[in-house]
PDB file of N, H, CA, C and O in Angstrom:
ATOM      1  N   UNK A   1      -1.961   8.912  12.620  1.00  0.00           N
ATOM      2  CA  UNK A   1      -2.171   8.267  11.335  1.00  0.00           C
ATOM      3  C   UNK A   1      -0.844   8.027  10.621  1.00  0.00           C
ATOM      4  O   UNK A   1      -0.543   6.996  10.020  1.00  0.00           O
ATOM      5  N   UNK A   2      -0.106   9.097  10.765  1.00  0.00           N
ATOM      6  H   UNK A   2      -0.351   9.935  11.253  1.00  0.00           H
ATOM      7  CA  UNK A   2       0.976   8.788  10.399  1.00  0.00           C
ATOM      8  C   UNK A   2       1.976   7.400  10.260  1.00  0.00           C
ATOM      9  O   UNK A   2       2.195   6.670   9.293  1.00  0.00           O
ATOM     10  N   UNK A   3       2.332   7.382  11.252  1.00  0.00           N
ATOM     11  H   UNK A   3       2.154   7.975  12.037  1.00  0.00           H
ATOM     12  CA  UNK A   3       2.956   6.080  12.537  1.00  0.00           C
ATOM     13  C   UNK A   3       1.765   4.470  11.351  1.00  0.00           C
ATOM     14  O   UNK A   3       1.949   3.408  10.756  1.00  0.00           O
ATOM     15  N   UNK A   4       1.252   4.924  11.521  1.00  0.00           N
ATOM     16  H   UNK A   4       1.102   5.787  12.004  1.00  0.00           H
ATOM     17  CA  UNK A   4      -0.250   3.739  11.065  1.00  0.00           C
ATOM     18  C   UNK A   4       0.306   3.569   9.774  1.00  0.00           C
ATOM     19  O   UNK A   4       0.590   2.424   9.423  1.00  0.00           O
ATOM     20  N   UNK A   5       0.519   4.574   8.966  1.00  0.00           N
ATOM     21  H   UNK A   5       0.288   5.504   9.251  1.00  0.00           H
ATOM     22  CA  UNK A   5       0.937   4.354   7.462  1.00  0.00           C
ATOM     23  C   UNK A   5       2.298   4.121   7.113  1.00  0.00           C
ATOM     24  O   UNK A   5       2.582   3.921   5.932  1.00  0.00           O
ATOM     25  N   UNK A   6       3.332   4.124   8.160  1.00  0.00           N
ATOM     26  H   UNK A   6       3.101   4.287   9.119  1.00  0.00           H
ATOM     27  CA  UNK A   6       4.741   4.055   7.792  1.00  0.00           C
ATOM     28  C   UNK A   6       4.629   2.650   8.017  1.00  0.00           C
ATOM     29  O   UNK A   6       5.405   1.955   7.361  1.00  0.00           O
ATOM     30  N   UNK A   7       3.614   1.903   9.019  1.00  0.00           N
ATOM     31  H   UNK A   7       2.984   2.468   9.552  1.00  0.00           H
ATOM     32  CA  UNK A   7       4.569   0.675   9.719  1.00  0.00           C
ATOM     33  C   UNK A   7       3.727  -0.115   7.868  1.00  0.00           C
ATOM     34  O   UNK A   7       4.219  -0.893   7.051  1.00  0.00           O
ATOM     35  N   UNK A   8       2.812   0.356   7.893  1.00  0.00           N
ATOM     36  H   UNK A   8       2.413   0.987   8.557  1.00  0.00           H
ATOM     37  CA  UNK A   8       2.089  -0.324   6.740  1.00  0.00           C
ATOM     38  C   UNK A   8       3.342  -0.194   5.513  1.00  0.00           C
ATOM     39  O   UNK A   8       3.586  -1.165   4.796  1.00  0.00           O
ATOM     40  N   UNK A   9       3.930   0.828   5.398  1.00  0.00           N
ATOM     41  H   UNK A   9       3.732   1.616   5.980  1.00  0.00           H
ATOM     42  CA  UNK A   9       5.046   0.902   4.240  1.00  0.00           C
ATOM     43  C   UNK A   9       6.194   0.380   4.429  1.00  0.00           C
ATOM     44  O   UNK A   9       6.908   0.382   3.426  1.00  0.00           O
ATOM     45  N   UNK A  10       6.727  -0.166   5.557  1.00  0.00           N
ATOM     46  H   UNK A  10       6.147  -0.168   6.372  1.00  0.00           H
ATOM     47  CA  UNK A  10       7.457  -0.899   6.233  1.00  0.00           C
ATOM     48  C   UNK A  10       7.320  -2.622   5.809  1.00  0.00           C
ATOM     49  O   UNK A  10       8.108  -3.563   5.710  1.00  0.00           O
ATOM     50  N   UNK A  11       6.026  -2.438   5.654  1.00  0.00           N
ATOM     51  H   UNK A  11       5.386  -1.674   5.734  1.00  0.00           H
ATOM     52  CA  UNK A  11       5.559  -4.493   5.763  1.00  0.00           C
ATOM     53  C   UNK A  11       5.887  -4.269   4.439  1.00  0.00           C
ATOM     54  O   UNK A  11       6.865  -4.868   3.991  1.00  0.00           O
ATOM     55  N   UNK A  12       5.150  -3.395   3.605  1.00  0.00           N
ATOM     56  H   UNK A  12       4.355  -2.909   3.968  1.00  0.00           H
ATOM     57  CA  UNK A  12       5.624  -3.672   1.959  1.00  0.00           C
ATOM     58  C   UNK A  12       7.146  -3.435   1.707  1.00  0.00           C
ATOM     59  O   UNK A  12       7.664  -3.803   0.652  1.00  0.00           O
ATOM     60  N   UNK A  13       7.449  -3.169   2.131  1.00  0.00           N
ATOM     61  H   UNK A  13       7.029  -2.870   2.988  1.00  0.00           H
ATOM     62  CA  UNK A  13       9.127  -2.821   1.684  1.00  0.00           C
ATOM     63  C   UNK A  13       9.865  -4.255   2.431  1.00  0.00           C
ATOM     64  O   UNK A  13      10.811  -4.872   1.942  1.00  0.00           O
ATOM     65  N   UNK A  14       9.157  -4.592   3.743  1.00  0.00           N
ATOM     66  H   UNK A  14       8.388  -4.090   4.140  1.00  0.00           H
ATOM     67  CA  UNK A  14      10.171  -6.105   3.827  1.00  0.00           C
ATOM     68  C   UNK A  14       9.477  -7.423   2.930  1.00  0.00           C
ATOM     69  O   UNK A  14      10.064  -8.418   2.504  1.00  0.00           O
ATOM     70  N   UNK A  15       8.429  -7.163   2.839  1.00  0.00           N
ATOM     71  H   UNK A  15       7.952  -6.355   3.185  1.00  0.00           H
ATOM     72  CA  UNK A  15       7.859  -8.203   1.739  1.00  0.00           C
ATOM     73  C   UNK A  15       8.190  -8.131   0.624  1.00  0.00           C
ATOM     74  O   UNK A  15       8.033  -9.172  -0.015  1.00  0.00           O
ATOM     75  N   UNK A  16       8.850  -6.793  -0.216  1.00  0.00           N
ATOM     76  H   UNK A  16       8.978  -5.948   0.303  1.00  0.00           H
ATOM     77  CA  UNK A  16       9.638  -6.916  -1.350  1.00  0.00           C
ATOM     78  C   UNK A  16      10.488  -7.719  -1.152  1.00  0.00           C
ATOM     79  O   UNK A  16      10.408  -8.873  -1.573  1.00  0.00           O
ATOM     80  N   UNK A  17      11.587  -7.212  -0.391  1.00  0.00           N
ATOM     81  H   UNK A  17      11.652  -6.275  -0.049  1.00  0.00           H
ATOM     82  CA  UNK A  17      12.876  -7.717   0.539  1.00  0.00           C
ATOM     83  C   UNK A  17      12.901  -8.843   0.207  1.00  0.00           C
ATOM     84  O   UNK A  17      13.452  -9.266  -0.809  1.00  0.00           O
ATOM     85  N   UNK A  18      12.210  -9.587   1.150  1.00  0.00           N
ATOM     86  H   UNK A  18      11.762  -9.244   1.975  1.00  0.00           H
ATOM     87  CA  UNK A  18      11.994 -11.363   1.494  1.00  0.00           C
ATOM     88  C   UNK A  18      12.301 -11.852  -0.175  1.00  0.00           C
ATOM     89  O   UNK A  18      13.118 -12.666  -0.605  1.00  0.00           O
ATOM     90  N   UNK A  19      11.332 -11.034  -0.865  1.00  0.00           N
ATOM     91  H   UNK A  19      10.668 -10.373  -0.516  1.00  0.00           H
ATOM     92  CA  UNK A  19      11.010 -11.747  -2.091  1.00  0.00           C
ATOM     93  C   UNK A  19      12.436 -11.824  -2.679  1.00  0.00           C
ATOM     94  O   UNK A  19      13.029 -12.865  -2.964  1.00  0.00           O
ATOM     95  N   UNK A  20      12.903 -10.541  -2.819  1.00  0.00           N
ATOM     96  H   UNK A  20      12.421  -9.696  -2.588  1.00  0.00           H
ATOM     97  CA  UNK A  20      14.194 -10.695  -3.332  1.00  0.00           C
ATOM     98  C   UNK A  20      15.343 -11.044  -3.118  1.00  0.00           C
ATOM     99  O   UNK A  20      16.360 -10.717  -3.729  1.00  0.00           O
ATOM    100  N   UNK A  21      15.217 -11.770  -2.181  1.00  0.00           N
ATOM    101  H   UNK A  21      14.391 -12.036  -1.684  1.00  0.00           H
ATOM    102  CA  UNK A  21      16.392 -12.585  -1.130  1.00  0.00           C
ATOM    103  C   UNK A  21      16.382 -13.958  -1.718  1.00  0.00           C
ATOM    104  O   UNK A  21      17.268 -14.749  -2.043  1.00  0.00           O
ATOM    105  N   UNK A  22      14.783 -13.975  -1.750  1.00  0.00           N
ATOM    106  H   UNK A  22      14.063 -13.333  -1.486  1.00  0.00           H
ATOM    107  CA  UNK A  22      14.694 -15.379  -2.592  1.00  0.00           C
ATOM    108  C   UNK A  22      15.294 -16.446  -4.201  1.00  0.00           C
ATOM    109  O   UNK A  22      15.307 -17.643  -4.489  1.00  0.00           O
ATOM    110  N   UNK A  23      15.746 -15.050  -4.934  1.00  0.00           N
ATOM    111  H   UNK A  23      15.736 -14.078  -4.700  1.00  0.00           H
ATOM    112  CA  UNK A  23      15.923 -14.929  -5.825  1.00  0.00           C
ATOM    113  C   UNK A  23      14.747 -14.777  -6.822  1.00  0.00           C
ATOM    114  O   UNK A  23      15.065 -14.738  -8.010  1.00  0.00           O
ATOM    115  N   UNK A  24      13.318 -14.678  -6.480  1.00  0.00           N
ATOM    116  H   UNK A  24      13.059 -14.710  -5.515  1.00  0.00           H
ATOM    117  CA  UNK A  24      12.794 -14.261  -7.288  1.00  0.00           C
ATOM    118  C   UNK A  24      11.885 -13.024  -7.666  1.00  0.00           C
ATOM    119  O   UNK A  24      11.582 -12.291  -6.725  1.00  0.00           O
ATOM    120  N   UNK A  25      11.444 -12.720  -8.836  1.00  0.00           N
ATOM    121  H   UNK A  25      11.690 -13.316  -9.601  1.00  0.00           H
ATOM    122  CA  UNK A  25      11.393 -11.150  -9.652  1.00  0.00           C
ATOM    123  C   UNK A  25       9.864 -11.309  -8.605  1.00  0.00           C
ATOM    124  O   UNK A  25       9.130 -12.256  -8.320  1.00  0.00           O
ATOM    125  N   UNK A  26       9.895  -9.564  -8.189  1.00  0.00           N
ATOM    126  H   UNK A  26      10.491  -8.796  -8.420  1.00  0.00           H
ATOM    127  CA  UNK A  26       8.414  -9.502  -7.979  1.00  0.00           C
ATOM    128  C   UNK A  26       7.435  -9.188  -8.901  1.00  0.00           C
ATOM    129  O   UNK A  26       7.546  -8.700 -10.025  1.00  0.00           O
ATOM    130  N   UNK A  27       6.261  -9.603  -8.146  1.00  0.00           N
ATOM    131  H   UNK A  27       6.171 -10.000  -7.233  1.00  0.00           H
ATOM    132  CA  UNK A  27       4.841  -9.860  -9.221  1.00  0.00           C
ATOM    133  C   UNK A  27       4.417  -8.486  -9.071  1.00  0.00           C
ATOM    134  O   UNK A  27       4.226  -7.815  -8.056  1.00  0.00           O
ATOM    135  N   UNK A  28       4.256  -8.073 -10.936  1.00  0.00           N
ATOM    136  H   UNK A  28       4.411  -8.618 -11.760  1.00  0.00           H
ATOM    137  CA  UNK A  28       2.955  -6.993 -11.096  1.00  0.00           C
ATOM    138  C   UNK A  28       2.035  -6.570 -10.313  1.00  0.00           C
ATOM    139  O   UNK A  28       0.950  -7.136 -10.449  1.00  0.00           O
ATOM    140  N   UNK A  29       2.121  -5.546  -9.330  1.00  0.00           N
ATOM    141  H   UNK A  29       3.002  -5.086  -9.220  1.00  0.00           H
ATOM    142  CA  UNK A  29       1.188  -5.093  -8.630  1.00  0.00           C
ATOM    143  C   UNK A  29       0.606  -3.732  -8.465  1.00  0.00           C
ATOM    144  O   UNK A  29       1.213  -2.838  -7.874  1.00  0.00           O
ATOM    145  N   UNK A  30      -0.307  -3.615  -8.873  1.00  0.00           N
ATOM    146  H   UNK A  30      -0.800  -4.340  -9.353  1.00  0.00           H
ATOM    147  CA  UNK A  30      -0.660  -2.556  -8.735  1.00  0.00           C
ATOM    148  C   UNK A  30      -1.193  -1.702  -6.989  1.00  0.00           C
ATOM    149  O   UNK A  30      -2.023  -2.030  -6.141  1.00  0.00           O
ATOM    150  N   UNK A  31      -0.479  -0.844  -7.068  1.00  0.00           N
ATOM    151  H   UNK A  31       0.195  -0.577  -7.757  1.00  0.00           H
ATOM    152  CA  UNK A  31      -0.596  -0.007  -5.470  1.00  0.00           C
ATOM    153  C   UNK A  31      -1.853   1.242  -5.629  1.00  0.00           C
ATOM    154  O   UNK A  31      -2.146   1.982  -6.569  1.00  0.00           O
ATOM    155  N   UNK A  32      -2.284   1.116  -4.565  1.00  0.00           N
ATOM    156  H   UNK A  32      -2.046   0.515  -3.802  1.00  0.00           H
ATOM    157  CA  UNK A  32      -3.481   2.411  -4.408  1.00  0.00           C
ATOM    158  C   UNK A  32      -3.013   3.305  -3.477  1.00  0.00           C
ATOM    159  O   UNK A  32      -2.536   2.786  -2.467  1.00  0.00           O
ATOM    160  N   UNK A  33      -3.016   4.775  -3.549  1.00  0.00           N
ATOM    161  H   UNK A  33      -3.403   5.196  -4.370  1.00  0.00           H
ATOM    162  CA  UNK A  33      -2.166   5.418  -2.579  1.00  0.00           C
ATOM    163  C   UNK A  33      -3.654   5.948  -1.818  1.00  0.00           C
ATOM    164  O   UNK A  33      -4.458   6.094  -2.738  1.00  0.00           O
ATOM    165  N   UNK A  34      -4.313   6.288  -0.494  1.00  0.00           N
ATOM    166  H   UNK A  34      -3.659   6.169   0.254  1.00  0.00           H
ATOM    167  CA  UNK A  34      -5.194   7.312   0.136  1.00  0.00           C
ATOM    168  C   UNK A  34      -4.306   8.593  -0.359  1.00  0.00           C
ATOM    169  O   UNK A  34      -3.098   8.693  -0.572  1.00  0.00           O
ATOM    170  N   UNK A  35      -5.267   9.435  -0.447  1.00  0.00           N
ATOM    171  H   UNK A  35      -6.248   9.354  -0.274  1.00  0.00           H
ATOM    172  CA  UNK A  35      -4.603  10.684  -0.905  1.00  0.00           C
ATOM    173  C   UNK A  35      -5.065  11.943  -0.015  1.00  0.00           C
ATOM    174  O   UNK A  35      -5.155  13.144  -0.268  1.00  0.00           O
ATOM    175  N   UNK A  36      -5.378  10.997   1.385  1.00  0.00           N
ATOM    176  H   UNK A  36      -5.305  10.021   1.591  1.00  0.00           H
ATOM    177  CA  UNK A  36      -5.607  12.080   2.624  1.00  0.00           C
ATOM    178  C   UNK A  36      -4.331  11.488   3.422  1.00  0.00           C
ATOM    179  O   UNK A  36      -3.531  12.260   3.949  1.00  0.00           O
ATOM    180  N   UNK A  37      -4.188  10.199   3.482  1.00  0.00           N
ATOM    181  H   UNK A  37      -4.838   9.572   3.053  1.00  0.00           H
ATOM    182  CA  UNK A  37      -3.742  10.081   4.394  1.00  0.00           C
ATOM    183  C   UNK A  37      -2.154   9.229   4.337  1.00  0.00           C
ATOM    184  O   UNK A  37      -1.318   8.949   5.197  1.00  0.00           O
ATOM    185  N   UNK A  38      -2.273   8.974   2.652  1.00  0.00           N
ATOM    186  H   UNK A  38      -2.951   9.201   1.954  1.00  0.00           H
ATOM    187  CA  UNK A  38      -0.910   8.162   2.265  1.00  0.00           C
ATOM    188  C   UNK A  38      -0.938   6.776   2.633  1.00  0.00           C
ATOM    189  O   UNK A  38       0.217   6.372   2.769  1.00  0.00           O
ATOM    190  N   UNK A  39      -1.857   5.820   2.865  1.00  0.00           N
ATOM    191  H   UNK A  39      -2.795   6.148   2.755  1.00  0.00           H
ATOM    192  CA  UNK A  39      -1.916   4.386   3.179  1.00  0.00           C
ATOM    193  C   UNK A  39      -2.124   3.886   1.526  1.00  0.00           C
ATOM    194  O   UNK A  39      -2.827   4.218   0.572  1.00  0.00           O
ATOM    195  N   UNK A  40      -1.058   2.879   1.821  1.00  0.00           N
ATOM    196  H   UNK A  40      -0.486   2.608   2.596  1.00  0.00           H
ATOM    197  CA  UNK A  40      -0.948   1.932   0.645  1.00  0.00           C
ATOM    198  C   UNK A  40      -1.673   0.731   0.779  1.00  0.00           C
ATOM    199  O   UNK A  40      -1.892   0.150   1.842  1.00  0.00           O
ATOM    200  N   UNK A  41      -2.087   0.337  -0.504  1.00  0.00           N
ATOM    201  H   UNK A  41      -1.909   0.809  -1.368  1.00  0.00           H
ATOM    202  CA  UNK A  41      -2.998  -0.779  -0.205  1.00  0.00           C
ATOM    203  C   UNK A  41      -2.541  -1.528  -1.656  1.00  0.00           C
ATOM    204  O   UNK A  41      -2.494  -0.749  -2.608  1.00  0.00           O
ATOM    205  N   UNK A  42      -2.120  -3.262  -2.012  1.00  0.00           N
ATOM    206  H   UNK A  42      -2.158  -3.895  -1.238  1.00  0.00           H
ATOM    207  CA  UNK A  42      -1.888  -3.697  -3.282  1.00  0.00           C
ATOM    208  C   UNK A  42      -3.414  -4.058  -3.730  1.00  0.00           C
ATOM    209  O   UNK A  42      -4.388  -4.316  -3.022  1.00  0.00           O
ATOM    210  N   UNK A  43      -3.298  -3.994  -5.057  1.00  0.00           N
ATOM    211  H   UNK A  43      -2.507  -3.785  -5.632  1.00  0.00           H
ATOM    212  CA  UNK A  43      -4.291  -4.625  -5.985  1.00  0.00           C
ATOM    213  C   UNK A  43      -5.480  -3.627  -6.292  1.00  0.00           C
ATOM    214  O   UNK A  43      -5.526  -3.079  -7.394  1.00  0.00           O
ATOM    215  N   UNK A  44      -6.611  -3.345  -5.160  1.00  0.00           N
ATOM    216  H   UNK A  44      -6.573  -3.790  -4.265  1.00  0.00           H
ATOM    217  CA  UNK A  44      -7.335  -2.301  -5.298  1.00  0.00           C
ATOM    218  C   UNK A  44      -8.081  -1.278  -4.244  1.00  0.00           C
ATOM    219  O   UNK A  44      -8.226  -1.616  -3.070  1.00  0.00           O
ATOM    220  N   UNK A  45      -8.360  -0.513  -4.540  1.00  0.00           N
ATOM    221  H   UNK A  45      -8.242  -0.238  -5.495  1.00  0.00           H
ATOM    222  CA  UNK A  45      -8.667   0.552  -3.164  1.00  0.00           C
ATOM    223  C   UNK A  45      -9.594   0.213  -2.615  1.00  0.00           C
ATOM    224  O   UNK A  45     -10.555  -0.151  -3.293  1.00  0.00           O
ATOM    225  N   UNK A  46      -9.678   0.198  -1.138  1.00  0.00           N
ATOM    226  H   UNK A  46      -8.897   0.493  -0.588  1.00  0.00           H
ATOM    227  CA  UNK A  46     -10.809  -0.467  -0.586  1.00  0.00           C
ATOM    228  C   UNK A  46     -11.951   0.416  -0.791  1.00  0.00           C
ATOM    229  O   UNK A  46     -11.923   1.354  -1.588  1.00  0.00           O
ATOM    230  N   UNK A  47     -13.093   0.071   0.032  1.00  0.00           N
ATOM    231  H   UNK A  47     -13.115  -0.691   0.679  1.00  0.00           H
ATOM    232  CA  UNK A  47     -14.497   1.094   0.244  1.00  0.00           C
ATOM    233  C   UNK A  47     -14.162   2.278   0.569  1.00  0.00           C
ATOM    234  O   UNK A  47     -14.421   3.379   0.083  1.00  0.00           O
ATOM    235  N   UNK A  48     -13.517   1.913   1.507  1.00  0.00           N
ATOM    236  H   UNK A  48     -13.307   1.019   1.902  1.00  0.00           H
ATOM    237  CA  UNK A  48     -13.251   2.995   3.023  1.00  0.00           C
ATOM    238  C   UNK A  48     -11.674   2.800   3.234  1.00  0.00           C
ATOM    239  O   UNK A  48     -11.252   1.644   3.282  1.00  0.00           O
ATOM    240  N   UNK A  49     -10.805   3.848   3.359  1.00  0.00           N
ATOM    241  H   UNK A  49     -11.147   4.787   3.320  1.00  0.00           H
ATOM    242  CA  UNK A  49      -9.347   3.682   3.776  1.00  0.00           C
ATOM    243  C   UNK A  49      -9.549   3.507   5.021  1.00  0.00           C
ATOM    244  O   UNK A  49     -10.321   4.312   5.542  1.00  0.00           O
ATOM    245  N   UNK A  50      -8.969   2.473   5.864  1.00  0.00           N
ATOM    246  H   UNK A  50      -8.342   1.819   5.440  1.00  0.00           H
ATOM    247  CA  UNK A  50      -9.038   1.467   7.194  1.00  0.00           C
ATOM    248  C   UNK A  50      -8.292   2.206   8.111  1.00  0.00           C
ATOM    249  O   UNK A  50      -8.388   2.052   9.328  1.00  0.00           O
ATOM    250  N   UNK A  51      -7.282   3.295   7.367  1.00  0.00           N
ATOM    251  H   UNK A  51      -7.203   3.421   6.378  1.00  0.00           H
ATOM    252  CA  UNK A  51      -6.580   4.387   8.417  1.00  0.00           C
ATOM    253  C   UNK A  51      -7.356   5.374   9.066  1.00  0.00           C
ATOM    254  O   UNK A  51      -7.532   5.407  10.284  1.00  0.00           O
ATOM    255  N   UNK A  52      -8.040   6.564   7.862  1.00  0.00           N
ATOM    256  H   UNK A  52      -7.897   6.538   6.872  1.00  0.00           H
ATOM    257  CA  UNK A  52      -8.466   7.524   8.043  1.00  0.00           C
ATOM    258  C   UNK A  52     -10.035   7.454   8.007  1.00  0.00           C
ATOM    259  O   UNK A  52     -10.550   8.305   8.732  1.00  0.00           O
ATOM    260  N   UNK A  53     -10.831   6.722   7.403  1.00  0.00           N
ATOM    261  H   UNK A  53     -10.413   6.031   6.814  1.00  0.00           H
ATOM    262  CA  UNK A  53     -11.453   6.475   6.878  1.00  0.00           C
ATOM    263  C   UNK A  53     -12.158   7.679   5.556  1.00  0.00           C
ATOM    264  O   UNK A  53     -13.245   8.254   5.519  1.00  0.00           O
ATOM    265  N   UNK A  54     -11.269   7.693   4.831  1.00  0.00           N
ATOM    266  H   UNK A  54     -10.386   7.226   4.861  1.00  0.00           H
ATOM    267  CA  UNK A  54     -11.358   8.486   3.486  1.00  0.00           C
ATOM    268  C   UNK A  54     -12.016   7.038   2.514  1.00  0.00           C
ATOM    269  O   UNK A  54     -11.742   5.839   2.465  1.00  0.00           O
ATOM    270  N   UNK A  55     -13.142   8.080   1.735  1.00  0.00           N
ATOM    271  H   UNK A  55     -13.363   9.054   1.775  1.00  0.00           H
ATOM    272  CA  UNK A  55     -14.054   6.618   0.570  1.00  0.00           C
ATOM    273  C   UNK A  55     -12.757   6.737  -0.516  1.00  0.00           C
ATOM    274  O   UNK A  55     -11.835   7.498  -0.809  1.00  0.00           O
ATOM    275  N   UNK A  56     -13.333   5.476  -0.892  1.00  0.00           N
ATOM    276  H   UNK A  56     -14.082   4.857  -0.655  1.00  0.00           H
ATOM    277  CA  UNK A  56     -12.738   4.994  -2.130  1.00  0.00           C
ATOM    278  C   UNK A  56     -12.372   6.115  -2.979  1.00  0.00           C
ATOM    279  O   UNK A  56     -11.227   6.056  -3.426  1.00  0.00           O
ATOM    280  N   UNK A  57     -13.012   7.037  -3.279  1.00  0.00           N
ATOM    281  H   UNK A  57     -13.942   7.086  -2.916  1.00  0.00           H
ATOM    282  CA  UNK A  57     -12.715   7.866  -4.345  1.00  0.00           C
ATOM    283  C   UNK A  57     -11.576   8.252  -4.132  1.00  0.00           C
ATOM    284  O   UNK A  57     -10.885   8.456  -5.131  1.00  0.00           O
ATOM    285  N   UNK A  58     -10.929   8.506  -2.686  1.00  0.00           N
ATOM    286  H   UNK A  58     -11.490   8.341  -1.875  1.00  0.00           H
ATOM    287  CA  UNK A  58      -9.703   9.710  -2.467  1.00  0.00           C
ATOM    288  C   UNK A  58      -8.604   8.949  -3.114  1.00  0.00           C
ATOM    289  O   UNK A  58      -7.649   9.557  -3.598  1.00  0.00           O
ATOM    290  N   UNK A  59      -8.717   7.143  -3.166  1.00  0.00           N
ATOM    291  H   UNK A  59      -9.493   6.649  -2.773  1.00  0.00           H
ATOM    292  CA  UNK A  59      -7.460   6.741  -3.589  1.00  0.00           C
ATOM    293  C   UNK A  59      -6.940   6.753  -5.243  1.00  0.00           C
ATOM    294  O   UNK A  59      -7.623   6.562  -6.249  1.00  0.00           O
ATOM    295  N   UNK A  60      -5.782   6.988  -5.150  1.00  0.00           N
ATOM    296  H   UNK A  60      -5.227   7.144  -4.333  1.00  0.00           H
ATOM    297  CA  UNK A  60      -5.085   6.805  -6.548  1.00  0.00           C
ATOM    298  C   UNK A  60      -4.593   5.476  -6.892  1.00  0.00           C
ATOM    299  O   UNK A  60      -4.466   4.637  -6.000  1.00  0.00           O
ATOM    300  N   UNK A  61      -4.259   5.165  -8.297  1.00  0.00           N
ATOM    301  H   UNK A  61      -4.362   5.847  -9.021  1.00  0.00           H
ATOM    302  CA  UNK A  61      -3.762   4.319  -8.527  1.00  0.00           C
ATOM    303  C   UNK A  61      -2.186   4.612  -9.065  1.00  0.00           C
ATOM    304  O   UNK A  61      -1.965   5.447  -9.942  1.00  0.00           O
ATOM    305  N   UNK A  62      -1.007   3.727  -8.354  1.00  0.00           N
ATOM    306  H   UNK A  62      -1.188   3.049  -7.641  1.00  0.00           H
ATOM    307  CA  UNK A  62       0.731   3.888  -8.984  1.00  0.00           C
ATOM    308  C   UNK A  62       1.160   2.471  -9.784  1.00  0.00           C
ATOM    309  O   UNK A  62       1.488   1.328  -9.468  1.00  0.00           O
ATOM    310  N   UNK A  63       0.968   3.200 -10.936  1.00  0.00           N
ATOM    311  H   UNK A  63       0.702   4.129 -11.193  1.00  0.00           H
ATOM    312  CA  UNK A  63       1.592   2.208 -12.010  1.00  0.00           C
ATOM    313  C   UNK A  63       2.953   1.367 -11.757  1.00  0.00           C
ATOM    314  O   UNK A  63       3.384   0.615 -12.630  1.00  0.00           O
TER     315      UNK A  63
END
């Protein structure tokens, strides 16, 4: 699971990247953390975390 959640923190960190190469500011997003398993997800927490499958409830929201 691990490995599963880094490459996932990987895509968000080069999709910041990209953005800011571009010259422009990134957009307001709100992140949901699993809080079994650490998978990030933007905007809102799914049903089911797609890693571990932990429900919705386990995720947090990072301002």
């Amino acid at each position: 699971m691990a490995n599963k959640v880094e490459q996932i923190h990987a895509n968000l960190f080069s999709k910041a990247i990209e953005t800011l190469k571009t010259g422009q500011k990134l957009a307001s997003v709100d992140y949901f953390v699993c809080g079994v398993c650490g998978n990030t997800v933007e905007d809102a927490a799914p049903e089911q975390c797609p890693v571990c499958g932990a429900p919705k409830t386990k995720f947090f929201k990072i301002a």
